[in-house]
C-alpha positions in Angstrom: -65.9 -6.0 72.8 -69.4 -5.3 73.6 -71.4 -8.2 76.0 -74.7 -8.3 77.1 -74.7 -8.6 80.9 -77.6 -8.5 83.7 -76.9 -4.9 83.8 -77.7 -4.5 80.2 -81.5 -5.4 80.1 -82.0 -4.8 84.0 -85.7 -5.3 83.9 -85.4 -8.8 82.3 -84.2 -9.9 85.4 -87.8 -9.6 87.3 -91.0 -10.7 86.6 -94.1 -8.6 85.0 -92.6 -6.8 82.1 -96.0 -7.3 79.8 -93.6 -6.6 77.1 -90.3 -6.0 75.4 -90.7 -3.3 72.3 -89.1 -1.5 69.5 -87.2 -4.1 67.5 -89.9 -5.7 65.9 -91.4 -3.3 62.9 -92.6 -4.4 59.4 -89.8 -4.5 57.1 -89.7 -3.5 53.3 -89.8 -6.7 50.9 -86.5 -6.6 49.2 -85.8 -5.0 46.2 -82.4 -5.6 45.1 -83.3 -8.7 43.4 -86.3 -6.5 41.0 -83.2 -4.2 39.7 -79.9 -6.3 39.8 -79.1 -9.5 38.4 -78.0 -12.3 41.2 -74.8 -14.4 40.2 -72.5 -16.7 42.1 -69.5 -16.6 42.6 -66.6 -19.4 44.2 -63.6 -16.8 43.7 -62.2 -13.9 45.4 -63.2 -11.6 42.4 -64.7 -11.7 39.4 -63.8 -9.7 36.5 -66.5 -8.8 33.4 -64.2 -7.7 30.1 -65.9 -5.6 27.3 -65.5 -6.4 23.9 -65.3 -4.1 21.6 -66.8 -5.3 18.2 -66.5 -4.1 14.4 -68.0 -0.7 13.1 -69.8 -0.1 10.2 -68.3 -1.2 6.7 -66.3 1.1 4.3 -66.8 1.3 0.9 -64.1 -0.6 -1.2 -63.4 0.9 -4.8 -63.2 -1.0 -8.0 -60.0 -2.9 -7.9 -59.1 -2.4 -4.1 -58.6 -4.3 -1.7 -60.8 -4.8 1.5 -60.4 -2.3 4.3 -59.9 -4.8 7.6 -61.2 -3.6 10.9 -60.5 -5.4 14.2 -62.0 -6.5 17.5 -60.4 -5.0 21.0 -60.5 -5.1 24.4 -62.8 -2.5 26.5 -63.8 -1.8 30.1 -62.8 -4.2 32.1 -65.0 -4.4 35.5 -64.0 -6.4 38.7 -66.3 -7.1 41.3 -64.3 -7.8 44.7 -66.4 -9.7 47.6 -66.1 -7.8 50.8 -67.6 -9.5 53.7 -69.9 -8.6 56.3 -70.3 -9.8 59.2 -71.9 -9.5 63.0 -72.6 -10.7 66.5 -73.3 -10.7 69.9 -71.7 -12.3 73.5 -73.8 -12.7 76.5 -72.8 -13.8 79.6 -73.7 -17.2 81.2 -75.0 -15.3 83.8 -77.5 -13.2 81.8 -78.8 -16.0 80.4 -79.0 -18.1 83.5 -81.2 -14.9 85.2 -82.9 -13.4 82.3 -86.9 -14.5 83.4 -87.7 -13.8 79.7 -86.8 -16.8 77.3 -88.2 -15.5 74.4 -86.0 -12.4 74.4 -82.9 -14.3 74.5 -84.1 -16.4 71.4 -85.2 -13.5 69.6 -81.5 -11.8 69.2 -80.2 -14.6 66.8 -83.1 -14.1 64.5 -82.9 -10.4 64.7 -79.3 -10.8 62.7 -81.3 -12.3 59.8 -82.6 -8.7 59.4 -79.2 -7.0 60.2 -78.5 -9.1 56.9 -81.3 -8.2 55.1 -80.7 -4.6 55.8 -77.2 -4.8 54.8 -77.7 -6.4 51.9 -80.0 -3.5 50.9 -78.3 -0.5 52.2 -75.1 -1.9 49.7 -76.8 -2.5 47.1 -79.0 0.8 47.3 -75.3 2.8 47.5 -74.6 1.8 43.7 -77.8 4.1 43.2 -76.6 6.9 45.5 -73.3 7.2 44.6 -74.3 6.9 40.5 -73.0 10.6 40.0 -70.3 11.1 42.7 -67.0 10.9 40.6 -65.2 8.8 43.4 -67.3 5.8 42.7 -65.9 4.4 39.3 -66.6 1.5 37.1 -64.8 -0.4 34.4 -64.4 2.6 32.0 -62.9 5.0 34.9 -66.5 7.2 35.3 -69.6 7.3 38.0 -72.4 4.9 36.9 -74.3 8.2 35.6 -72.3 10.6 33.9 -73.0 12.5 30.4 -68.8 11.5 29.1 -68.7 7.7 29.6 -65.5 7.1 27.3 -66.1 4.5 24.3 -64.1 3.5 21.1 -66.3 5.9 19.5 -66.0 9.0 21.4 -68.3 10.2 24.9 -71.7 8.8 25.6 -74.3 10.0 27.9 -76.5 7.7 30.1 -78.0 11.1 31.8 -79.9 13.8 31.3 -77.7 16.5 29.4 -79.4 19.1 31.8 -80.8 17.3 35.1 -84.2 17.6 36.2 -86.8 16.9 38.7 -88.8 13.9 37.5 -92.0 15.2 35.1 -93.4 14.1 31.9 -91.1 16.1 29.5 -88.0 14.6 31.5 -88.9 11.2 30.9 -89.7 11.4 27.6 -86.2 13.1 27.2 -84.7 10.2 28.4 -86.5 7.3 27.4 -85.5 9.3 23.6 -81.8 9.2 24.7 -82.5 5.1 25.8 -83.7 4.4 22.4 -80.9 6.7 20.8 -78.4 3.8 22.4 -75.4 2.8 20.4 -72.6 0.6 21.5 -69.1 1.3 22.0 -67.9 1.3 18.0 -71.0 3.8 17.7 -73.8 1.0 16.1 -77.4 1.0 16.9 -78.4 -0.9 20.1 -82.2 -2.0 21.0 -82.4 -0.3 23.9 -85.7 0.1 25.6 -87.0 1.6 28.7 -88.7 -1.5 31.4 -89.1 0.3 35.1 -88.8 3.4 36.6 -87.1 3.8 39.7 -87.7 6.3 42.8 -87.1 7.2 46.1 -90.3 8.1 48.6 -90.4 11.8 47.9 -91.3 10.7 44.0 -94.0 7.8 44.2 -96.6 9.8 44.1 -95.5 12.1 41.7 -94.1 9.5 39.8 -98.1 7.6 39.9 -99.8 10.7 38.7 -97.3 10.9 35.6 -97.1 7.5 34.4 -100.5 6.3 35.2 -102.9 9.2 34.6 -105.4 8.4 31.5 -104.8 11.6 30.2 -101.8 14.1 29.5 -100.8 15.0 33.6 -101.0 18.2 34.8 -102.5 20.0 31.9 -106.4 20.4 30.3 -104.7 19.1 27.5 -107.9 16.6 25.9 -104.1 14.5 25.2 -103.9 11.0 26.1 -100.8 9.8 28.6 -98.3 8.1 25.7 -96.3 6.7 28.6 -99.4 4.9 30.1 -101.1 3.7 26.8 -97.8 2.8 24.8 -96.5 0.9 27.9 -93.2 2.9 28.0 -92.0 0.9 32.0 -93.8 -2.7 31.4 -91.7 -3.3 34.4 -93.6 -0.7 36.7 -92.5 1.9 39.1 -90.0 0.7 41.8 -90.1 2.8 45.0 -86.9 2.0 46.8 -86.9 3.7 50.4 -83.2 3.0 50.3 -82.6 6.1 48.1 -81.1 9.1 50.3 -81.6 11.9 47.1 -85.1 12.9 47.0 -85.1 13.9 44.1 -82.7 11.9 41.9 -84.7 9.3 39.5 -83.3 6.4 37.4 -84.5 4.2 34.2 -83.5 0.8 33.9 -83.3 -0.5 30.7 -83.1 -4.1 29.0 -79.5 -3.9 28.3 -78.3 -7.0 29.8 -75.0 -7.3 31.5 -75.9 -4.0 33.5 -76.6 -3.9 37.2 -74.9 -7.3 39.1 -74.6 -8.7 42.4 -72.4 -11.5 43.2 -72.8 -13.7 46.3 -69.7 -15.4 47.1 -71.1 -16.9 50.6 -74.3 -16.6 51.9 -75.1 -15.7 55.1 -74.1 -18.0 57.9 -75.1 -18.0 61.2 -73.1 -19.8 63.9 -73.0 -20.2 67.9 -71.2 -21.8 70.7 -70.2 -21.4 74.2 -66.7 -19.6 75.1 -64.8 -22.1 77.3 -63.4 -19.9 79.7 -65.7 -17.2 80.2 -68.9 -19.5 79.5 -70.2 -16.2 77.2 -72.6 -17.6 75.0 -72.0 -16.2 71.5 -73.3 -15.9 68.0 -72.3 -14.4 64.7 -73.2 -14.2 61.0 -71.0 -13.6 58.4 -72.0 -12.9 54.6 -69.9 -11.9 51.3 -71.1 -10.5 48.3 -70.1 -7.7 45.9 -72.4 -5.2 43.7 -71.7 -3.1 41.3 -72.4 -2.8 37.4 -70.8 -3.8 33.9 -72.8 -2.1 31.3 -73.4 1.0 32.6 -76.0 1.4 29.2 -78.3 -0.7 31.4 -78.9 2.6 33.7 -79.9 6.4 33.0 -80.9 8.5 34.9 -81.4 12.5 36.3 -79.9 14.0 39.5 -83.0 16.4 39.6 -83.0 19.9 39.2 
């Protein structure tokens, strides 16, 4: 078990450090609560259980009798909490020597952005891992896959061909967004609201969806994704993305993206009774994950 002792932070012990850097930096806002939806949750799972609706109606010939169709059970996707959790121990003797009391105060604020971190870095993996295969959801594929398995047959919620982020690739799959149906093969609204990107695309990503005209070309063409308001919900730069080039659409499907928080984050302290350790601990659970997957799409990149 790791402890802080005197020998830890050896120059806190004497007088005329001017001062103690390099865990203080500006942090990102959070962004998790922009993309998923925040739920709460008071069991140990919770489970989200497609159904699977009627298709279209047949034609019934004089003197027949009515074909009946049925409604059925789909995807079923659980969300398990995990919890997270961390900590520190310092001796009664650090504390009793340390000639700096502001350093020993500021550790049990500096787990608020262990938390904060963590809560991002989890939530950010549902993004990363959208096209690794070993990552499922309730119908048995990656969040982003081109054969998501319906009662209708395989549906795509990515780019047929991936490509690097450009004008012609969104257009291709905002056109595969409003092309949505739902799992008995019926006609969704489904429409386009941000446009999500790792660092290596924000700029790219500005000069595409914000330029006046056509970008990239002398084209005299005006931008249709600027002047017909294709992402009313902006461009989300998310510096929790670890593939450069990998780009994502969220949609206004609801039921999509999810986070559950089972406990929020508690911070608690006291003194060991033997040792005299002073120690402190925070200890979180949530889960994340997604339901309708129709509520993502998105491109790998070239």
């Amino acid at each position: 078990m790791a402890t802080i002792t005197r020998g830890t932070f050896p120059k806190s012990l004497w007088p005329g450090v001017r001062k103690f850097w390099g865990a203080n930096y500006n942090r990102h806002p959070a962004t998790w609560p922009k993309i998923f939806e925040a739920l709460s949750s008071k069991r140990s799972y919770e489970e989200d259980v497609e159904e699977v609706g009627m298709g279209l109606l047949s034609v019934k010939p004089e003197g027949s009798g009515v074909t009946y169709d049925t409604v059925t059970q789909g995807a079923v996707s659980r969300y398990t909490h995990l919890t997270y959790a961390t900590g520190f121990m310092v001796t009664m003797e650090e504390l009793a020597d340390n000639q700096y009391e502001e350093l020993s105060f500021r550790r049990t604020s500096r787990m608020a952005r262990s938390v904060s971190e963590t809560e991002e870095t989890v939530c950010a993996q549902v993004f990363n891992r959208a096209f690794n295969t070993s990552f499922t959801g309730g119908d048995g594929s990656a969040l982003s896959v081109t054969t998501h398995s319906t009662a209708s047959g395989s549906q795509s919620n990515r780019l047929t061909t991936d490509a690097d982020i450009s004008e012609a690739a969104i257009e291709d799959l905002c056109v595969q967004i409003s092309d949505a149906v739902d799992s008995r093969g019926l006609r969704i609204s489904n429409q386009p609201d941000c446009l999500i990107v790792p660092n290596a695309s924000w700029f790219e990503a500005n000069r595409i969806v914000k330029s006046v005209l056509q970008n990239d070309t002398a084209n005299n063409a005006t931008n249709v994704i600027r002047s017909t308001n294709v992402f009313p919900g902006g461009i989300i730069r998310w510096p929790y993305l670890t593939d450069t080039d990998a780009w994502f659409i969220k949609t206004n499907c609801m039921d999509g993206l999810i986070r559950y928080s089972r406990m929020k984050a508690d911070i608690d302290q006291d003194n060991d009774f033997d040792t005299k350790n002073f120690r402190a601990s925070v200890v979180t659970r949530f889960s994340v994950g997604w339901t309708n997957w129709r509520q993502l799409y998105a491109s790998q990149g070239a």
